[in-house]
C-alpha positions in Angstrom: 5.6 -5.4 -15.9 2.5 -7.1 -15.6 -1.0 -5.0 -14.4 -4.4 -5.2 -14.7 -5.8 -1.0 -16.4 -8.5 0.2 -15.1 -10.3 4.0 -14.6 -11.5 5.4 -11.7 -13.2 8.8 -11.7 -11.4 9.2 -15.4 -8.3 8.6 -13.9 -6.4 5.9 -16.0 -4.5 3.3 -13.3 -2.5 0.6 -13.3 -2.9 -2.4 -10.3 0.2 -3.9 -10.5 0.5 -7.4 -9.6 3.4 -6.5 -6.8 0.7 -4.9 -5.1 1.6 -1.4 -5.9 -0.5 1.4 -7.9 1.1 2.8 -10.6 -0.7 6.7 -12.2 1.5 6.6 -15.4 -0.2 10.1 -16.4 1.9 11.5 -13.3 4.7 9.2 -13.4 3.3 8.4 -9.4 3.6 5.0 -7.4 2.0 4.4 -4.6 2.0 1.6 -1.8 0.2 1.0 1.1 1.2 -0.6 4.5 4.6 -1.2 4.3 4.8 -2.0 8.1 8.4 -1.7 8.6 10.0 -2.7 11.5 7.3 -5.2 12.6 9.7 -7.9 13.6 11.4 -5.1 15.6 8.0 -3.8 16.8 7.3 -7.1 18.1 10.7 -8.3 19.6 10.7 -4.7 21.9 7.0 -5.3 23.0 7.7 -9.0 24.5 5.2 -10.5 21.5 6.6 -13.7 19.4 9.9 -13.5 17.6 9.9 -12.5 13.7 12.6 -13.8 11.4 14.1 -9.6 11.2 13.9 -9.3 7.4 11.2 -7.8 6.5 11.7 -4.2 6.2 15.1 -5.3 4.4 12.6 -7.3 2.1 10.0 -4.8 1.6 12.4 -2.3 0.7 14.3 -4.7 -1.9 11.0 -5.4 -4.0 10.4 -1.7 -3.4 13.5 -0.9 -4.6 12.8 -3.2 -8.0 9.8 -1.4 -8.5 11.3 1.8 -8.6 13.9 0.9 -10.7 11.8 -0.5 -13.4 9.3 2.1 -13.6 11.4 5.4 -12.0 8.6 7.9 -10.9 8.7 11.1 -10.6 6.3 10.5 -7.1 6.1 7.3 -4.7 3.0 8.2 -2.1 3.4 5.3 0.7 -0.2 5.5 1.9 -0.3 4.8 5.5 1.3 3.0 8.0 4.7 2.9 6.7 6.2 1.9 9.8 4.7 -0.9 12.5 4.9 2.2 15.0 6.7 5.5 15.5 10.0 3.8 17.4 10.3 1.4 14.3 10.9 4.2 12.3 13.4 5.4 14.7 15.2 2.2 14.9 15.7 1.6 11.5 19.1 0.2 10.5 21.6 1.9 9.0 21.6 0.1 5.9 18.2 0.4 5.4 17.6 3.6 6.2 20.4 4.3 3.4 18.5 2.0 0.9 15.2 4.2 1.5 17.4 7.6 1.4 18.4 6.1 -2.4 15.1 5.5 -3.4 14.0 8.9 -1.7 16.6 10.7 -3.8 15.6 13.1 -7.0 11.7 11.7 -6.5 9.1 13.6 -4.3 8.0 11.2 -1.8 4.7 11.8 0.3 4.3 9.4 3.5 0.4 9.6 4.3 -0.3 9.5 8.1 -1.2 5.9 9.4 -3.3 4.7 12.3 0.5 3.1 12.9 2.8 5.4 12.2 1.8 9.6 12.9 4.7 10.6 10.5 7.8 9.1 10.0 10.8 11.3 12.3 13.8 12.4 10.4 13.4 10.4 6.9 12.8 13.4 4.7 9.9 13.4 2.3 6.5 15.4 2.9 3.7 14.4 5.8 0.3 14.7 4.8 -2.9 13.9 6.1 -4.4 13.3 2.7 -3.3 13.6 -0.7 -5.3 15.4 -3.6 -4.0 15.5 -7.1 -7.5 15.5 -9.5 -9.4 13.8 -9.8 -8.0 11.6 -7.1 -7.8 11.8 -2.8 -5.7 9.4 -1.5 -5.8 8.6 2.2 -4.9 5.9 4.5 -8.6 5.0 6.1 -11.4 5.2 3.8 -14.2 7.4 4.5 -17.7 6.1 3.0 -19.2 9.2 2.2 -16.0 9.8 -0.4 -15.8 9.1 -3.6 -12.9 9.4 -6.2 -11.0 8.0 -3.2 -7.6 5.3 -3.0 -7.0 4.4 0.2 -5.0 0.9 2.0 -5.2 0.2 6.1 -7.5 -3.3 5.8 -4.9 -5.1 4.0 -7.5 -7.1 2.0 -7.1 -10.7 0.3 -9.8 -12.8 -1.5 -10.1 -16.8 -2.2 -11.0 -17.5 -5.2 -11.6 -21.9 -5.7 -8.4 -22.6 -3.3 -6.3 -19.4 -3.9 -5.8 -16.7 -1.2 -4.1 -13.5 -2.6 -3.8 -10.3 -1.5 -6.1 -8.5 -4.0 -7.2 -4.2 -4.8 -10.8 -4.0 -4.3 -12.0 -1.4 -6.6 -15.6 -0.4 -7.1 -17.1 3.2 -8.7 -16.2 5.4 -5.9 -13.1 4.0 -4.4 -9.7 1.5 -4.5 -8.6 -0.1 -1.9 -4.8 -0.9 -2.4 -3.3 -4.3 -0.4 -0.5 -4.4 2.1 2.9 -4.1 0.5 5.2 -5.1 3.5 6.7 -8.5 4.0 4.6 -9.5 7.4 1.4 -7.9 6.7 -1.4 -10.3 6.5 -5.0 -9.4 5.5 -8.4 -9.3 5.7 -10.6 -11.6 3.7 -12.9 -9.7 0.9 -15.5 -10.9 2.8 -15.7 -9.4 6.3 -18.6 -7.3 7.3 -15.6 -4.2 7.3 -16.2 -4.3 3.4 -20.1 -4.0 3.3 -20.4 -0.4 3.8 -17.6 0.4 1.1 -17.7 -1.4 -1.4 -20.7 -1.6 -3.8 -22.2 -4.6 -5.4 -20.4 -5.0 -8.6 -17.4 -4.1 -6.8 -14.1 -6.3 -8.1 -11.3 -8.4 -6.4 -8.0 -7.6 -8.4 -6.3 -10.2 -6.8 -2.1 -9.9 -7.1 0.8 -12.1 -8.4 2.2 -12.9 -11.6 -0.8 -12.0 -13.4 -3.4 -9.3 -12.0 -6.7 -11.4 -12.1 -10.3 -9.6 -11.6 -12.7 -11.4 -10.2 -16.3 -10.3 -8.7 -14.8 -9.4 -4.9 -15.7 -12.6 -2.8 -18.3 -11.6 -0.2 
């Protein structure tokens, strides 16, 4: 499985090119905004219709992603569900596909801006995650350091390629969206300037990981 190695506060980590995070000291995975149930969000709240395949989608490259690498931990980092109903209107079918995955692992849902906690799923709700030398959180906080964190779902250009990228700097990661109908946030908005240094790097996803100075 291809990934780009890197360190952050001595930690040794692994941006995969899925998107995902991989901690192979600790066997952990991690993914950020999965936004399941978007398509469902929108249809209930009157906005445009979505093709309703996502979460069934996001779940399946999930799903490959566990398979291949089988953790002992998955931590889904914040907003795992487009809102708190989507969680509680998730299909049968997938709701057994996540209960698979879920099963034997420890699984940690982080608290989204989205999603409070996800209702009867199973799994732990937490605020924030430590495990040295590492926090892991949905929002960033400037003043951290030593800190992963998703929620801007950020992409970069580089010549006339747009990818969802990791931005990843001395203090801090910032993971990309994993769900299906996610979007992002271009390296460059002002959102970035007060957390990410410099010298900070765009690990931009796909078949290959590929650093890059993060586009500003």
């Amino acid at each position: 499985m291809t990934g780009y190695d890197f360190t952050l506060a001595g930690a040794r980590l692994t941006a995969l090119g899925s998107g995902a995070l991989w901690w192979a000291e600790h066997r952990m995975l991690c993914v950020s905004d999965l936004h399941l149930g978007k398509s469902e969000r929108h249809a209930r709240r009157g906005g445009s219709a979505l093709p309703p395949y996502e979460t069934r989608d996001t779940l399946i490259r999930l799903s490959e992603l566990v398979s291949a690498l089988q953790p002992d931990t998955v931590v889904c980092l914040g907003d795992s569900f487009d809102d708190d109903a989507a969680s509680r209107a998730l299909p049968d079918a997938e709701q057994s596909q996540l209960g698979a995955l879920m099963h034997n692992r420890r699984w940690i849902w982080i608290t989204g801006n989205h999603d409070p906690a996800p209702e009867d799923l199973g799994g732990e709700q937490l605020a924030e995650l430590h495990l040295a030398p590492l926090t892991f959180r949905h929002i960033a906080d400037p003043l951290a350091t030593a800190e992963v964190s998703g929620h801007y779902h950020p992409k970069a250009r580089v010549r006339s390629t747009s990818r969802p990228c990791f931005l990843l700097d001395r203090s801090r990661l910032i993971l990309p969206a994993f769900g299906t109908y996610t979007g992002g946030l271009r390296s460059s908005d002002p959102a970035f300037s007060p957390l990410m240094a410099p010298d900070a790097l765009a690990i931009l996803t796909g078949p290959r990981p590929l650093p890059v100075p993060m586009p500003r």
